[in-house]
C-alpha positions, -999 to 999 in steps of 0.1 A, spaced: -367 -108 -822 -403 -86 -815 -398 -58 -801 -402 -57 -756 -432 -32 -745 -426 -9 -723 -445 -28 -699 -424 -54 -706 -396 -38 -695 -408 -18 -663 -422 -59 -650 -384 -69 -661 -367 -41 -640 -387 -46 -610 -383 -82 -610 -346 -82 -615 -341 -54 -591 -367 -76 -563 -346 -104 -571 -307 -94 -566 -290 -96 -533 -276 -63 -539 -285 -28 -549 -283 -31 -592 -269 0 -612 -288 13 -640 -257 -1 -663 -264 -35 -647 -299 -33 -653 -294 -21 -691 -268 -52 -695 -285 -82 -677 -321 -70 -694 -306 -58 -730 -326 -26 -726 -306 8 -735 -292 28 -714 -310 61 -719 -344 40 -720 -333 21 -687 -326 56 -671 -363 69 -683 -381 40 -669 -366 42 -634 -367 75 -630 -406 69 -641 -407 37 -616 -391 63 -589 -418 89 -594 -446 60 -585 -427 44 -556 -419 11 -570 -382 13 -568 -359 38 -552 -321 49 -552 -298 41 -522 -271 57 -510 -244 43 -532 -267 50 -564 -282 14 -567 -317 8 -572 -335 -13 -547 -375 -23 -543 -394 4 -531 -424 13 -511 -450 -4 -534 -431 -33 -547 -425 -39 -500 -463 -34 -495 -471 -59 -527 -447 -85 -513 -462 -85 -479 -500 -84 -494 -493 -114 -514 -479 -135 -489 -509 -126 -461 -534 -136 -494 -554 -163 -474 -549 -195 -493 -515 -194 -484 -523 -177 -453 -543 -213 -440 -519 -234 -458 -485 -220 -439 -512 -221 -410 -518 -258 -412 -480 -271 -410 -476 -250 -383 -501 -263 -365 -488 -296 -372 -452 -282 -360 -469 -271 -325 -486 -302 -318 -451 -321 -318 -428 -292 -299 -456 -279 -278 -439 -244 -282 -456 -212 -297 -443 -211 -334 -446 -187 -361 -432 -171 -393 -416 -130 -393 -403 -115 -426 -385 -81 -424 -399 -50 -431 -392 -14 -431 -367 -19 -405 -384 -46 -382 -393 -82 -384 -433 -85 -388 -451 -117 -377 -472 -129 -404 -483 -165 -388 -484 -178 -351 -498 -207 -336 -498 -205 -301 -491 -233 -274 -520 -248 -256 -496 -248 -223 -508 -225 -195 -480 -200 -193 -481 -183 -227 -459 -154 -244 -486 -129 -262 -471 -117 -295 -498 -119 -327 -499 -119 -361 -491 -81 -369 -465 -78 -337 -433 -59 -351 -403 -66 -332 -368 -51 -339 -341 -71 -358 -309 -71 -335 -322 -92 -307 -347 -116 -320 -337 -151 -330 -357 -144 -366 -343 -107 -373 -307 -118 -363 -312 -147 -385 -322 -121 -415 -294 -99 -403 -268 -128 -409 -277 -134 -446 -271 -98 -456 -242 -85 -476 -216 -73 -456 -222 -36 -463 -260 -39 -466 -254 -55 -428 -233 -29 -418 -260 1 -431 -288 -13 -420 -271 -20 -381 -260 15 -383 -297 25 -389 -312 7 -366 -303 22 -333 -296 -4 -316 -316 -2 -278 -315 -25 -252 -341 -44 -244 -326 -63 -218 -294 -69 -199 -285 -94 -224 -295 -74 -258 -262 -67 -274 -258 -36 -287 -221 -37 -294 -221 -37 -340 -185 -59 -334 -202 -82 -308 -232 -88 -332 -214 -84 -362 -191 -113 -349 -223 -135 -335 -244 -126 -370 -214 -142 -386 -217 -177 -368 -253 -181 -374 -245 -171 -408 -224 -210 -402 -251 -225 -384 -284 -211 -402 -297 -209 -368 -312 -174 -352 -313 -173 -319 -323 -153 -290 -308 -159 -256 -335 -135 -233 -321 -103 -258 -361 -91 -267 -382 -100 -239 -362 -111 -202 -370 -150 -195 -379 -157 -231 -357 -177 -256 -360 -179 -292 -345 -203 -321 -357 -196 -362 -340 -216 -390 -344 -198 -423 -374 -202 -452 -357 -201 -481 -364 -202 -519 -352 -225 -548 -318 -202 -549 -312 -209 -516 -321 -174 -508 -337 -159 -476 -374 -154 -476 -387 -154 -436 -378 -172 -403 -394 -200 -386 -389 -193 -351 -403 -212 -322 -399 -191 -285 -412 -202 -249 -404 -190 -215 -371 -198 -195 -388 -215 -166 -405 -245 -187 -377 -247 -213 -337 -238 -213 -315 -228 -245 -303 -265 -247 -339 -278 -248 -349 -250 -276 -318 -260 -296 -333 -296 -299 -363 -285 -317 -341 -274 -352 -349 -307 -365 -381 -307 -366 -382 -268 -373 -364 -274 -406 -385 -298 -419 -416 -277 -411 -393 -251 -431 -388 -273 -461 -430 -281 -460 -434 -241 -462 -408 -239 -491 -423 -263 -508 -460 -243 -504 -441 -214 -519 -426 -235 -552 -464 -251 -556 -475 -212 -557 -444 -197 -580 -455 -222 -611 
């Protein structure tokens, strides 16, 4: 077998660490890569130093700063950009509801598309908006696909403010209703971010099933009701799969 660069090797650990659902060990690493250990330990300590991966609490390595940032700027690259763009265009033209796509990041959930409604009474949240996790249908619906004790960190660092009389700010109460849309794949906001505005998102996955954004659609209380917002997951998921399938055609 030729011998791995060390290039090799630093791309390897970043992917594998970008990839897992969980903080990865340095042992872990060495195994699932076949890299040695004291070589494993010099490279993240080296990846560390330049931000691409950090160490949590519990010793694990996780993406850092740079690997975040390089995420985010390659899914904003505009080909991808118009083409998410143009199925949810198509998606708003049928539900005639402002819909869009938020990913998380650095603690909140960022919109990276929108297409607004053409109906007079209008919700104003751009591209670029952040909005917190715990009371949005699309951060609740990130917050449900967690690990249990990567949820429980990141609700105990996130403060938790109420935003309105229904925000819940209880960890048990959302802990218990992160769990059933956990069941239901469905996020959803019942006036918790902004009073007389619901929200629904169904998830954005990839080819292992695993979260990548949420596809929420929102609209005031006066023109639609929970009930009536609910009805629009159909047709959500399907723009969904279109997106996923925009992601696969750009991953070969």
């Amino acid at each position: 077998m030729p011998k791995m660069s060390s290039i090799t090797r630093v791309l390897e650990i970043i992917e594998a660490v970008s990839y897992s659902q969980t903080p990865m060990s340095p042992l872990e690493l060495s195994q699932a890569l076949n890299i040695p250990k004291p070589t494993v330990h010099r490279l993240i300590q080296n990846l560390v130093e330049e931000g691409f991966v950090k160490v949590d609490i519990g010793g694990g390595i996780i993406p850092g700063r740079r690997v975040r940032n390089l995420s985010v700027e390659l899914w904003q690259q505009r080909q991808f950009f118009n083409e998410r763009q143009v199925v949810l265009q198509k998606l708003v033209d049928d539900i005639k509801e402002s819909c869009g796509i938020a990913i998380p990041y650095q603690m909140s959930m960022t919109y990276t598309n929108r297409i607004q409604t053409e109906l007079p009474l209008q919700i104003y949240l751009p591209i670029g908006t952040k909005s917190p996790m715990w009371c949005t249908s699309s951060g609740k619906l990130y917050l449900s696909q967690l690990p249990a004790a990567r949820r429980r960190k990141t609700l105990n660092n996130l403060g938790l403010n109420k935003f309105t009389k229904n925000t819940i700010i209880d960890i048990d109460e959302l802990n218990a209703e992160l769990d059933h849309i956990a069941k239901t794949k469905i996020g959803v906001d019942n006036e918790e971010f902004i009073s007389e505005m619901i929200s629904v998102s169904v998830p954005i996955v990839d080819k292992k099933s695993r979260y990548l954004a949420s596809l929420y659609v929102h609209a005031p209380t006066i023109r639609v009701s929970l009930e009536d917002m609910l009805a629009f997951v159909p047709r959500l998921q399907e723009a969904a799969a279109d997106i996923q399938d925009l992601i696969y055609e750009m991953q070969n």
